[in-house]
Backbone as JSON, one array per atom type, in Angstrom:
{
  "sequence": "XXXXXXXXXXXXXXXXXXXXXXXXXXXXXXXXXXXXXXXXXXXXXXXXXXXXXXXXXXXXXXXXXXXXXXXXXXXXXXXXXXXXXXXXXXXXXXXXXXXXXXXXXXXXXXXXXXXXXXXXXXXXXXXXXXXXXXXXXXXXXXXXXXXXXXXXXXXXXXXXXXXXXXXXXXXXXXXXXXXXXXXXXXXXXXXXXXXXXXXXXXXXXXXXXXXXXXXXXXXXXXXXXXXXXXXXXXXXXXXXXXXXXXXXXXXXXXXXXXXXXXXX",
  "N": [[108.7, 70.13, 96.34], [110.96, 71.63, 98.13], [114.59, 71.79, 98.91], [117.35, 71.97, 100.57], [120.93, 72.95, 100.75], [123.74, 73.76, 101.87], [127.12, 75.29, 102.11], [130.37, 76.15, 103.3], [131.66, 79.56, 102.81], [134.15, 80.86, 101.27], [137.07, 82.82, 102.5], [136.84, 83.43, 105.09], [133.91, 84.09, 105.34], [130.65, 84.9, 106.04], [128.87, 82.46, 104.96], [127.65, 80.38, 102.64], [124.43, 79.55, 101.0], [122.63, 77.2, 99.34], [119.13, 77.18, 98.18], [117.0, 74.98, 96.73], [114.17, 74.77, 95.05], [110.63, 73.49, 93.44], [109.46, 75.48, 91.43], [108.82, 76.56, 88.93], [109.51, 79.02, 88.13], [110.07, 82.14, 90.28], [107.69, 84.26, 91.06], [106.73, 88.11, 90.99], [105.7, 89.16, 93.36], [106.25, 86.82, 95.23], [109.13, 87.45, 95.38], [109.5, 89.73, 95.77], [108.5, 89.59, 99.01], [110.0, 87.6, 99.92], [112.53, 89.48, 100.33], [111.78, 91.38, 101.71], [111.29, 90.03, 103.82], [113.32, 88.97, 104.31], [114.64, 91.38, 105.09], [113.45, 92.34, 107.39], [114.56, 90.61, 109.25], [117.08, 90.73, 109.09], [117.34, 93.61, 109.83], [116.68, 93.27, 112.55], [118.19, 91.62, 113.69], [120.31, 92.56, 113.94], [120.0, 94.58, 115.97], [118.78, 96.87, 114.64], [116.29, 97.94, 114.82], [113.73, 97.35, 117.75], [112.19, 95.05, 118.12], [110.36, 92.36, 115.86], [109.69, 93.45, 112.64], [107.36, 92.64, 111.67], [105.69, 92.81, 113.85], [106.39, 95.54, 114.56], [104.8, 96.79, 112.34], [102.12, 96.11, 112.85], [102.08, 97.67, 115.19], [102.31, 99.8, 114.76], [99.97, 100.37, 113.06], [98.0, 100.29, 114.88], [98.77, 102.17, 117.02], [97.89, 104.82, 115.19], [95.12, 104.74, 114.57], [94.43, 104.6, 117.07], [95.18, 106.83, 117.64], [93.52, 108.64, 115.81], [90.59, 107.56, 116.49], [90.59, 109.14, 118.94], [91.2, 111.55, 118.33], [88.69, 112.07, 116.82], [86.08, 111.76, 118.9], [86.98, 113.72, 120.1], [86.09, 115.82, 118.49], [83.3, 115.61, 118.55], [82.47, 115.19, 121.29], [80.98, 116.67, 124.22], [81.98, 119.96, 125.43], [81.98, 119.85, 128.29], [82.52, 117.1, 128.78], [84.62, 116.89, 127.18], [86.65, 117.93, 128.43], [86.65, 116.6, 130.8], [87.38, 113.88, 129.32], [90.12, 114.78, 128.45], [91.41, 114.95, 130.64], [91.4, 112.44, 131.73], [92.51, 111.44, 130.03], [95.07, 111.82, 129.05], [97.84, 111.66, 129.01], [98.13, 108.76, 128.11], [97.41, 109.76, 125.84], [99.49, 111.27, 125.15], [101.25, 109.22, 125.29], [100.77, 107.56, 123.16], [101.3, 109.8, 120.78], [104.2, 110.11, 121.13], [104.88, 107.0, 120.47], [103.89, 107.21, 117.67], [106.01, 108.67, 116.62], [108.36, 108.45, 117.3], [107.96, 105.73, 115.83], [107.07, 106.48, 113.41], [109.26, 107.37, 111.46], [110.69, 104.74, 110.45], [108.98, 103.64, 109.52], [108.26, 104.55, 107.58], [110.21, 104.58, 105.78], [110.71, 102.24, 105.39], [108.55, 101.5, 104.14], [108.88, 103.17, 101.65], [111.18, 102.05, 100.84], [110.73, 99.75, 99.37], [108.73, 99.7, 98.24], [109.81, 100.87, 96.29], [111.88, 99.19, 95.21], [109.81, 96.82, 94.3], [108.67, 98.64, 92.04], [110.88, 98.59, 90.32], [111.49, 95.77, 89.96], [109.18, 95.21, 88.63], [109.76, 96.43, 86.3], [111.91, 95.28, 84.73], [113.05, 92.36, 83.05], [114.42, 90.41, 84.49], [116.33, 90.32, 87.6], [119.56, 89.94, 88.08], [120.51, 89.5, 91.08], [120.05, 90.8, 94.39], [120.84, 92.93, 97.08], [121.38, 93.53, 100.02], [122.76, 95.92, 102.46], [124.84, 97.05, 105.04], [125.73, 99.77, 107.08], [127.54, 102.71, 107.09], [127.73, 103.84, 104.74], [126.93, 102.8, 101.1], [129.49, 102.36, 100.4], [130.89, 102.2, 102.77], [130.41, 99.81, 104.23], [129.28, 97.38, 106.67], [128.16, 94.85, 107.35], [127.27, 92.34, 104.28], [124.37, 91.1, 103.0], [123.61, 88.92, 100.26], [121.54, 88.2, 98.07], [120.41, 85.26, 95.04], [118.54, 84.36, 92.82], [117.95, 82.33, 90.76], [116.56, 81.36, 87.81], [114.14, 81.58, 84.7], [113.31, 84.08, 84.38], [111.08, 86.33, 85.66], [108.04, 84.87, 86.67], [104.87, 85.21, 85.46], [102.41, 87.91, 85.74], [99.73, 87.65, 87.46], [96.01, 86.88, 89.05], [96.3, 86.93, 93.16], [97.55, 83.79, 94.59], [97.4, 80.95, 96.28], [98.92, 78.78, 96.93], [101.31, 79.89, 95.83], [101.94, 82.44, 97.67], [102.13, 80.94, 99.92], [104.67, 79.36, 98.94], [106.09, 81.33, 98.94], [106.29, 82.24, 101.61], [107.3, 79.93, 103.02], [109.8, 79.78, 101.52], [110.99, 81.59, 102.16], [111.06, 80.96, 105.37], [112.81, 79.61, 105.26], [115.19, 80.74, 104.42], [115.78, 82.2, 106.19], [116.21, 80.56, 108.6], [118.63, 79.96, 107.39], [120.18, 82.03, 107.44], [120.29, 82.5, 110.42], [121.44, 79.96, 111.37], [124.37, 80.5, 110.31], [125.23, 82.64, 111.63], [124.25, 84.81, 111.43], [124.21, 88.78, 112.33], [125.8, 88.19, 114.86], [127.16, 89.5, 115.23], [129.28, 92.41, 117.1], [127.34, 94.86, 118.56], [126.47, 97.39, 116.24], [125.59, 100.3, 116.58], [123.01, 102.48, 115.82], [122.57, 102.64, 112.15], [122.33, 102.16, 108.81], [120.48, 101.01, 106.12], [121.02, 99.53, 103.12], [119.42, 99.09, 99.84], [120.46, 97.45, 96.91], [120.24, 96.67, 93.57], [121.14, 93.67, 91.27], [121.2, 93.94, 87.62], [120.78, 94.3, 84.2], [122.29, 96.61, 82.09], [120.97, 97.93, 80.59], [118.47, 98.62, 81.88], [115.51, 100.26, 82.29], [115.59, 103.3, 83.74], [113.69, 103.27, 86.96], [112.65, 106.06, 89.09], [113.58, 105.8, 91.63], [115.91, 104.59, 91.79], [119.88, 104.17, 90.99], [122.74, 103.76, 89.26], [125.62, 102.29, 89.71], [128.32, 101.44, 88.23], [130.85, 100.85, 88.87], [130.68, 99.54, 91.43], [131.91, 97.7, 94.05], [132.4, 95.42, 96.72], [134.32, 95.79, 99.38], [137.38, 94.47, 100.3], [137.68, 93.15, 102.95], [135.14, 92.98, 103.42], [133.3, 89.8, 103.53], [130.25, 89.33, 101.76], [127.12, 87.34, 103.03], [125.22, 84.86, 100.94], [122.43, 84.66, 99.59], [121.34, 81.5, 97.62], [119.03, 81.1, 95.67], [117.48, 78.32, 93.79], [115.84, 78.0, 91.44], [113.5, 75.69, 89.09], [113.86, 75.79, 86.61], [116.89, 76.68, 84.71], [118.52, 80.02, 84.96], [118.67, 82.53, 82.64], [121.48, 82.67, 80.11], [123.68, 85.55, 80.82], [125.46, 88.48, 79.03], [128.31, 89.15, 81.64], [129.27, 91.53, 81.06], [127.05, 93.56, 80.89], [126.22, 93.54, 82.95], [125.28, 95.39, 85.81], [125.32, 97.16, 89.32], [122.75, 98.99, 90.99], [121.76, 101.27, 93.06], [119.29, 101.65, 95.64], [117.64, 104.88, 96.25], [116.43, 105.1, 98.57], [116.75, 104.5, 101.91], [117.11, 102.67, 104.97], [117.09, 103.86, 108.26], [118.42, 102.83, 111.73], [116.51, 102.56, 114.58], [117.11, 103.87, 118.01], [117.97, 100.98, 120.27], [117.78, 98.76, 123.52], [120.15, 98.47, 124.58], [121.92, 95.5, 126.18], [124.6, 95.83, 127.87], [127.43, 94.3, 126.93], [129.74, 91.78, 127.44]],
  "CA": [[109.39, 70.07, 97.63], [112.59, 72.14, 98.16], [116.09, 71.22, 99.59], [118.5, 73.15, 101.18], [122.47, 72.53, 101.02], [124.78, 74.62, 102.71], [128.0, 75.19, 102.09], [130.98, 77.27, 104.02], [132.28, 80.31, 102.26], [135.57, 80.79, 101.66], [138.0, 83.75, 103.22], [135.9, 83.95, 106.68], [133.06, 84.31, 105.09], [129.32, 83.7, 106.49], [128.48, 81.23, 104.38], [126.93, 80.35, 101.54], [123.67, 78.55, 101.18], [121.58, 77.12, 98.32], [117.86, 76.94, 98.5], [116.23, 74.64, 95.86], [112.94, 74.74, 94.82], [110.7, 73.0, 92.48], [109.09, 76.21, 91.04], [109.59, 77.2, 87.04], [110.5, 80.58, 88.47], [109.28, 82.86, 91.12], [107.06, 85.93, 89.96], [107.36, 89.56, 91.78], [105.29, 89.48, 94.6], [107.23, 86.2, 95.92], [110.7, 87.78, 95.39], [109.43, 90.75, 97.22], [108.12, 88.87, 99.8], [111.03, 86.94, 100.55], [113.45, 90.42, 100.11], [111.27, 92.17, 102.67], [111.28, 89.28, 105.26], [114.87, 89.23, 104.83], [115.04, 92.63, 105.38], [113.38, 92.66, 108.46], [115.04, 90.02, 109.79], [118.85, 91.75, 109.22], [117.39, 94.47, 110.81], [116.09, 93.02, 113.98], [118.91, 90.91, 114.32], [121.55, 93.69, 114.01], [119.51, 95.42, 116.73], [118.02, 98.08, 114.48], [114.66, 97.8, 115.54], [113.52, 96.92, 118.55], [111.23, 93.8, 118.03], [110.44, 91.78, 114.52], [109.22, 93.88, 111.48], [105.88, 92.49, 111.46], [105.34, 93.38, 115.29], [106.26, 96.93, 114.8], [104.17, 97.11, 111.53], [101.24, 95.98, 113.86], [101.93, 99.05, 116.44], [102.38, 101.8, 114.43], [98.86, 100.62, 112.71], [97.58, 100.12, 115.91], [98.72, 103.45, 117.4], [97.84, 105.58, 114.62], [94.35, 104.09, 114.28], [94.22, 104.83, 118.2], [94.84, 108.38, 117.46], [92.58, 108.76, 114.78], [89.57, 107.39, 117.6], [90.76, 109.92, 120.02], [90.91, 113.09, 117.68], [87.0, 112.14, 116.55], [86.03, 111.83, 120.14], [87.31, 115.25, 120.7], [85.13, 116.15, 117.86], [82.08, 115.17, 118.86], [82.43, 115.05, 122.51], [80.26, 118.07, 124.62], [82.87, 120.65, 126.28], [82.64, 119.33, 129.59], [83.1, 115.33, 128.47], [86.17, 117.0, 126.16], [87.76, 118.62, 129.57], [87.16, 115.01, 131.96], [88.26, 113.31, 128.81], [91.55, 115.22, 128.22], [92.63, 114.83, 132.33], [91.95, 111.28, 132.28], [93.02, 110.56, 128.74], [96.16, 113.02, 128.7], [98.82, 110.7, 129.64], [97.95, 108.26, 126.77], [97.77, 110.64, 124.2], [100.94, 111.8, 124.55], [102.44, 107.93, 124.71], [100.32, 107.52, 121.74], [101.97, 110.31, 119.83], [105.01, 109.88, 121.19], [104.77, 106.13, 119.55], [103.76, 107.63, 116.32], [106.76, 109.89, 115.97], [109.45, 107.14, 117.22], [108.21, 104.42, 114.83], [106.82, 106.5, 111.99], [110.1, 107.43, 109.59], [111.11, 104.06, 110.29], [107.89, 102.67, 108.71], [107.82, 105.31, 105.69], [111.61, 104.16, 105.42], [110.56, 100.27, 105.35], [107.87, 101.15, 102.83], [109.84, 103.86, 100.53], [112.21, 100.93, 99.87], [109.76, 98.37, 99.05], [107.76, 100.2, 96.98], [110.75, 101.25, 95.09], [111.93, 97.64, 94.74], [108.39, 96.62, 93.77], [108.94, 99.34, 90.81], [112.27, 97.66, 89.47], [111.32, 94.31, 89.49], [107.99, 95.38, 87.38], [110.55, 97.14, 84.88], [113.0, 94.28, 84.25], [112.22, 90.4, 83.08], [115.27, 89.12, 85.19], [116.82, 90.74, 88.36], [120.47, 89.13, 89.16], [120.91, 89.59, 92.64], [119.56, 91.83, 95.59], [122.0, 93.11, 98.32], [121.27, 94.41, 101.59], [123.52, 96.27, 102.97], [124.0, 97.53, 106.39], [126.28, 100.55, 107.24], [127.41, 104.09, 106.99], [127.02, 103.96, 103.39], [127.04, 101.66, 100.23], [131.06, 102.35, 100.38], [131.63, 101.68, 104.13], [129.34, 98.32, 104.72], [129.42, 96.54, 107.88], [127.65, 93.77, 106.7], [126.21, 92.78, 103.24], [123.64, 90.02, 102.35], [122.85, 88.91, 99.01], [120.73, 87.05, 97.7], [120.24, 85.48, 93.85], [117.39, 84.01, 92.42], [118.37, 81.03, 89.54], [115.73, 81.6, 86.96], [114.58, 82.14, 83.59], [112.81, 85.24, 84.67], [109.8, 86.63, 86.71], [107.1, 84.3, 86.55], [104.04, 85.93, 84.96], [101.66, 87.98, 86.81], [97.93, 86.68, 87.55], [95.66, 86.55, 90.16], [96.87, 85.99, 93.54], [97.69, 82.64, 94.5], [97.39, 81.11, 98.16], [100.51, 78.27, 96.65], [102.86, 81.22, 95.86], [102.14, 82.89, 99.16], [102.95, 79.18, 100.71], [106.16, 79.18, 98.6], [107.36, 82.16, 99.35], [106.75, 81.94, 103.29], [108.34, 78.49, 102.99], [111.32, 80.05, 101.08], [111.44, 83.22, 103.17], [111.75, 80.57, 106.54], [114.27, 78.54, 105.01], [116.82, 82.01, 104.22], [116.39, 83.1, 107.88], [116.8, 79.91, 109.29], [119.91, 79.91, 106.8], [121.41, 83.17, 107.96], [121.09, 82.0, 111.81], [122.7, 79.01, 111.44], [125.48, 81.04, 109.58], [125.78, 83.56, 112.76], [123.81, 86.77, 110.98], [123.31, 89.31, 113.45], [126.47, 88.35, 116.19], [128.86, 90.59, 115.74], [128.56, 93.82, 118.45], [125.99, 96.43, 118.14], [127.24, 98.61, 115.59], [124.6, 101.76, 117.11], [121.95, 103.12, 114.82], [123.01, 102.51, 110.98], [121.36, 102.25, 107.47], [120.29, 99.69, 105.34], [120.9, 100.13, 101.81], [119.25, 98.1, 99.07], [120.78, 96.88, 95.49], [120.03, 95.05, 92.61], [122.42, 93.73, 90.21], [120.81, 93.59, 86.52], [121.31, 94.62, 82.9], [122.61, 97.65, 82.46], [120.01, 98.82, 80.02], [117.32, 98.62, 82.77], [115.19, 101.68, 82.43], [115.72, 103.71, 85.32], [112.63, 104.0, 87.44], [113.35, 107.78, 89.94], [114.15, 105.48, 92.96], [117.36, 104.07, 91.6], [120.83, 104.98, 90.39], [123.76, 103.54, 88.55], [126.88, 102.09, 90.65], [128.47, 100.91, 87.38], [132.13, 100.15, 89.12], [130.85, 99.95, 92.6], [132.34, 96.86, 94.15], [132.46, 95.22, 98.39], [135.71, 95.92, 100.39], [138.31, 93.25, 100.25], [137.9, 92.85, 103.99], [133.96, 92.45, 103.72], [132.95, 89.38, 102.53], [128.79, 88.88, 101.97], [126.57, 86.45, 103.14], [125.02, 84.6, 99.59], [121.44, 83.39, 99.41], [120.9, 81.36, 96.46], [117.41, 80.36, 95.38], [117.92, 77.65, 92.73], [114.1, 77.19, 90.43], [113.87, 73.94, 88.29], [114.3, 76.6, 85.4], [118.18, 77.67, 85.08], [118.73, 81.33, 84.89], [119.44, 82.6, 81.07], [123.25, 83.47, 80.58], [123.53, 86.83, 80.67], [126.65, 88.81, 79.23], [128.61, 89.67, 82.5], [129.93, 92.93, 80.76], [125.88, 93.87, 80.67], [125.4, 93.84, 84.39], [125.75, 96.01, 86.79], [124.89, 97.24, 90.64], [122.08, 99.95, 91.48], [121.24, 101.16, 94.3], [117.84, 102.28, 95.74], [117.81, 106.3, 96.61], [115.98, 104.74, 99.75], [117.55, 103.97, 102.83], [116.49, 102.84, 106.36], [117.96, 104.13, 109.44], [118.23, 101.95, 112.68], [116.39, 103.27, 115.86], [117.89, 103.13, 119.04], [117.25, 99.84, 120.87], [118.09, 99.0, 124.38], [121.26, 96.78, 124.44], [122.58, 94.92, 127.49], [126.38, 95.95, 127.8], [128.57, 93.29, 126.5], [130.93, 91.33, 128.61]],
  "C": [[110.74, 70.77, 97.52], [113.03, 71.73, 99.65], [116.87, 72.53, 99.75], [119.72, 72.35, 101.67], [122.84, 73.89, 101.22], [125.79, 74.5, 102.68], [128.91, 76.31, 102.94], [131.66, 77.95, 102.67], [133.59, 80.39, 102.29], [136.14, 82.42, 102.21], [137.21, 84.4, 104.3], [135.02, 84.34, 105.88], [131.65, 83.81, 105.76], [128.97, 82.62, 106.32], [128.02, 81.51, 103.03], [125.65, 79.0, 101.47], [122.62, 78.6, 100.02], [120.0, 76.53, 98.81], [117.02, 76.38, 97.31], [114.96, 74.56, 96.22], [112.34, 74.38, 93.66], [109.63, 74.09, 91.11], [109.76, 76.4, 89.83], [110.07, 78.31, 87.68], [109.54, 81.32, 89.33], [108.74, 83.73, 90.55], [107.45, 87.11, 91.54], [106.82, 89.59, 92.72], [105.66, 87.99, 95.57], [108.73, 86.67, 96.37], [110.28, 89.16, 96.47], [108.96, 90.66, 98.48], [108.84, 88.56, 100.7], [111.99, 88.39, 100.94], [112.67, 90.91, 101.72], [111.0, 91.57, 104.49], [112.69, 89.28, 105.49], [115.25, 90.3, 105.31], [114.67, 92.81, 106.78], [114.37, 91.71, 109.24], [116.75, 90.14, 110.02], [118.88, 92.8, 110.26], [116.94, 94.21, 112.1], [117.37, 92.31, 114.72], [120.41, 91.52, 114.53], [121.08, 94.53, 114.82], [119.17, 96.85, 116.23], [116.87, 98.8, 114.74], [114.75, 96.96, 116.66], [112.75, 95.54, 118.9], [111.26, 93.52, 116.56], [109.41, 92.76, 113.77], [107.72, 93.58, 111.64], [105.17, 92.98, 112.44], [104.87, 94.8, 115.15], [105.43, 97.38, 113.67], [102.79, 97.22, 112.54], [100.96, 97.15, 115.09], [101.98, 99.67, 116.1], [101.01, 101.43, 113.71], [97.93, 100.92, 113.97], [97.29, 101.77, 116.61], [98.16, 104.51, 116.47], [95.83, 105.37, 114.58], [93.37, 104.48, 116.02], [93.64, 106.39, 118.21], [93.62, 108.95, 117.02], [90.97, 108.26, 115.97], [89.48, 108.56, 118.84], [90.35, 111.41, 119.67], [89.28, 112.76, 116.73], [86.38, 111.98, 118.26], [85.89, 113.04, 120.85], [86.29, 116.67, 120.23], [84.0, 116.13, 117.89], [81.32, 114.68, 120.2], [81.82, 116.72, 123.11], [81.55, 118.82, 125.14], [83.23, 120.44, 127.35], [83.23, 117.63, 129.85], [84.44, 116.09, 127.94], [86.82, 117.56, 127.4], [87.8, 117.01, 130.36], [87.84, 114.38, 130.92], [89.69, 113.81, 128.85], [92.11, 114.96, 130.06], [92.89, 113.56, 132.41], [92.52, 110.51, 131.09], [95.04, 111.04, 128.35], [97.54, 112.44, 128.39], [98.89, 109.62, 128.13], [98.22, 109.13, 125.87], [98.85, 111.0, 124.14], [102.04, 110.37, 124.83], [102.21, 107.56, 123.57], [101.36, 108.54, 120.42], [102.96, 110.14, 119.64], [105.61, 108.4, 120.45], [104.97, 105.97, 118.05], [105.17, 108.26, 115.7], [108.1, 108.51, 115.69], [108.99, 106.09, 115.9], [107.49, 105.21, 113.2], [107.74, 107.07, 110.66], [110.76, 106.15, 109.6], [110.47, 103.02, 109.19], [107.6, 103.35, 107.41], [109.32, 104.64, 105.04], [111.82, 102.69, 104.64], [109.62, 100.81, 103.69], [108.1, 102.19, 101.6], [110.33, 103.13, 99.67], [111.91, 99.92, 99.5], [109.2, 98.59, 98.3], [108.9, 100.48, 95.7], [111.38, 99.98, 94.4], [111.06, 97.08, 94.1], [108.56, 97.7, 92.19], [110.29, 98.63, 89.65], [112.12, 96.54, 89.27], [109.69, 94.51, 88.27], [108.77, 95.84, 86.23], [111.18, 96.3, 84.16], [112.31, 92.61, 84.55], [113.6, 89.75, 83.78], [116.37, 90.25, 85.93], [118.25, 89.59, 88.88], [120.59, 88.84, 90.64], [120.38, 91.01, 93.48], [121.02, 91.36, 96.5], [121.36, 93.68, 99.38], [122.55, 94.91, 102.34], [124.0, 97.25, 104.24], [125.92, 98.32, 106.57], [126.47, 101.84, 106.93], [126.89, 104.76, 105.59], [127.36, 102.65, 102.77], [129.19, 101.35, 100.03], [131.42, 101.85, 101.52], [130.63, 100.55, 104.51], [130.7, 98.24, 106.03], [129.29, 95.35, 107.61], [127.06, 94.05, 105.17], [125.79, 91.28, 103.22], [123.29, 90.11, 101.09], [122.11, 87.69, 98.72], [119.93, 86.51, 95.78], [119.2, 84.24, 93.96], [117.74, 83.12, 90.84], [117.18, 80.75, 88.85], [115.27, 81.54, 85.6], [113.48, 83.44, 83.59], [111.71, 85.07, 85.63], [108.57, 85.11, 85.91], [105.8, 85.08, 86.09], [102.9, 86.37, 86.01], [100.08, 87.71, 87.06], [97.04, 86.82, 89.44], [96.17, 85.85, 91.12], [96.73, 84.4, 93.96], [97.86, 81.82, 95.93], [98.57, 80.31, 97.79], [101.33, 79.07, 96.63], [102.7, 81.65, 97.0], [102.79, 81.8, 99.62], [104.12, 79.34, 100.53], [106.69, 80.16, 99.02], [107.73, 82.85, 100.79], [107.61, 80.61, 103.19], [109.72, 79.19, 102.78], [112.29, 80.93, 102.02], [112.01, 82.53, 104.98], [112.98, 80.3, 106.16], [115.58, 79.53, 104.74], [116.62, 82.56, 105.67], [116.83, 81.96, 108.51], [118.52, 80.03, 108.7], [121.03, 81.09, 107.65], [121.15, 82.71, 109.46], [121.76, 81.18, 112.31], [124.18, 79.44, 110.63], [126.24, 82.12, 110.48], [125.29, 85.06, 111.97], [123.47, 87.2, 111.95], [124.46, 89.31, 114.94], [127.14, 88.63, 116.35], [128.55, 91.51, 116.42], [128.27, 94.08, 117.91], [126.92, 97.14, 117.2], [126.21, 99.73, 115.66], [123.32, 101.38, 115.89], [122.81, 103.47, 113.57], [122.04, 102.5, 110.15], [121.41, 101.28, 106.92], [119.71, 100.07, 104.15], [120.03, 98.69, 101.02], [119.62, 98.19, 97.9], [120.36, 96.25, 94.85], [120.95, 95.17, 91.72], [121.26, 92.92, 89.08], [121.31, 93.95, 85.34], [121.67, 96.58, 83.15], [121.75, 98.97, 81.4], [118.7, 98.99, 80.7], [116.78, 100.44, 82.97], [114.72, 101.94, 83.73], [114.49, 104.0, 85.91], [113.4, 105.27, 88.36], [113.83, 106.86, 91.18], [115.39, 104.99, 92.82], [118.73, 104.46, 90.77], [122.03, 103.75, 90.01], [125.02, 103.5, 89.68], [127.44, 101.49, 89.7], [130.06, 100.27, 88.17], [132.07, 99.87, 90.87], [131.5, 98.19, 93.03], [132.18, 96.41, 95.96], [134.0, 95.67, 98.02], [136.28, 94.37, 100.23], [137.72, 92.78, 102.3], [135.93, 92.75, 104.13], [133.41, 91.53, 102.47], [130.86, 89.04, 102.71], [128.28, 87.52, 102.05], [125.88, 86.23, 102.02], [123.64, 83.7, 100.14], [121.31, 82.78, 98.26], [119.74, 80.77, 96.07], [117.48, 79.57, 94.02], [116.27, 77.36, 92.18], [114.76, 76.22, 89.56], [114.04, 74.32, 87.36], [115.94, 77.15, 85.73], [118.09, 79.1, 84.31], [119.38, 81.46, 83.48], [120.65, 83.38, 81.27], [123.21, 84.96, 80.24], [124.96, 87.33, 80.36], [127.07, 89.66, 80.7], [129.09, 91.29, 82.24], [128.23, 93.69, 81.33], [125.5, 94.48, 81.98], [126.17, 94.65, 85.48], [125.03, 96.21, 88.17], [123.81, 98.82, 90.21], [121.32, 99.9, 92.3], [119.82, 102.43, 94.65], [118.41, 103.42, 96.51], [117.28, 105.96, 98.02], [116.33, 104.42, 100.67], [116.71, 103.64, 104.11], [117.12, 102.89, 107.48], [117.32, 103.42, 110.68], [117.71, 102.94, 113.37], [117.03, 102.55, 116.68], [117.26, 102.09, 119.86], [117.7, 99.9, 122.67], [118.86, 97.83, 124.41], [121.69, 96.79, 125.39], [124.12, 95.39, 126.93], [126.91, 94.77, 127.87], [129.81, 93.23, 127.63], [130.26, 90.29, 129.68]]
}
């Protein structure tokens, strides 16, 4: 059974909120699980996307899948069916494509940086901390979320598991409910931005190609991050702090434009 305490951050800060659980330690396809629900959920609620992550996953399969029915159709339709089709289909097809174009570098964007995450956590037996970070770049944040994982490493990998799925939807509600009772998401629109991702680990972590070395990178005095902490019934092995450092994924995802009510 996991608990959740909440505490306030200090210097205006979001918050800070611990998430126990009675798990020896999460393995990699929980942690990316949870990372990737968080992720959508920053971005939906910072108005980068237009609807929830899973939605728009659902429509760009949807639409593409549409297409793909339409251009066999075309193929295998006589010359005079392929002319009535195209007058009365015409209109569609080009909201269809038009669909495709709008939501598809958002969805190579989503799964660039997931896959590349998914690569780093297979490389390394113990990831400190993930960041999300939302702004012009990893230097100018707007916002940052992090989130650490209290461990004594990945959990081993095995056939999946319908309990670990459980746990790590369970875990994955309990950090969104966390960040909305903390106010993620209500500061103004800041337009169409990027969303970087980090991990903070050893600093001998062999580099997979999606990630790079921020060895002195640091937040802004004037931005402080929201902190998930995921506490397992295993504590996290001490790690020398000299050892660890930040790197950030070559991957980024850029907001589309949404349709925001004018403020006031």
């Amino acid at each position: 059974m996991e608990s959740t305490g909440e505490g306030g951050g200090g210097g205006g800060a979001l918050g800070f909120t611990e998430i126990e659980t009675t798990a020896e330690a999460l393995g990699r396809d929980e942690i990316a699980h949870i990372v990737k629900e968080i992720l959508g959920f920053v971005l939906y609620m910072h108005r980068q996307i237009p609807s929830v992550l899973q939605n728009l996953e659902k429509e760009f399969d949807a639409l593409k899948e549409e297409h793909k029915e339409e251009e066999e159709e075309m193929v295998v339709g006589s010359e005079e069916l392929r002319g009535a089709w195209r007058r009365k289909q015409n209109w569609r097809k080009r909201e269809v494509k038009r669909g495709i174009k709008r939501l598809g570098k958002l969805m190579n964007s989503v799964s660039s940086l997931i896959s590349g995450f998914r690569e780093a956590i297979d490389r390394v037996p113990e990831i400190q901390s993930v960041a999300l970070v939302l702004g012009g770049s990893v230097l100018r944040p707007r916002c940052v979320y992090e989130l650490e994982v209290s461990s004594v490493g990945f959990d081993s990998c095995g056939p999946r598991d319908s309990s670990k799925t459980k746990l790590a939807q369970a875990l994955s509600r309990k950090a969104i409910r966390a960040l909305i009772s903390n106010g993620a998401g209500s500061s103004s629109y800041l337009g169409p931005t990027k969303l970087y991702l980090m991990v903070k680990c050893s600093s001998t972590f062999n580099l997979p190609m999606h990630f790079l070395p921020k060895r002195d990178f640091k937040y802004p005095k004037k931005v402080v991050p929201f902190k998930l902490h995921i506490k397992c019934k295993t504590s996290s092995i001490d790690c020398d702090q000299n050892e660890i450092i930040w790197f950030q994924c070559k991957h980024a995802i850029k907001g589309i434009p949404c349709n925001v009510p004018p403020e006031g």
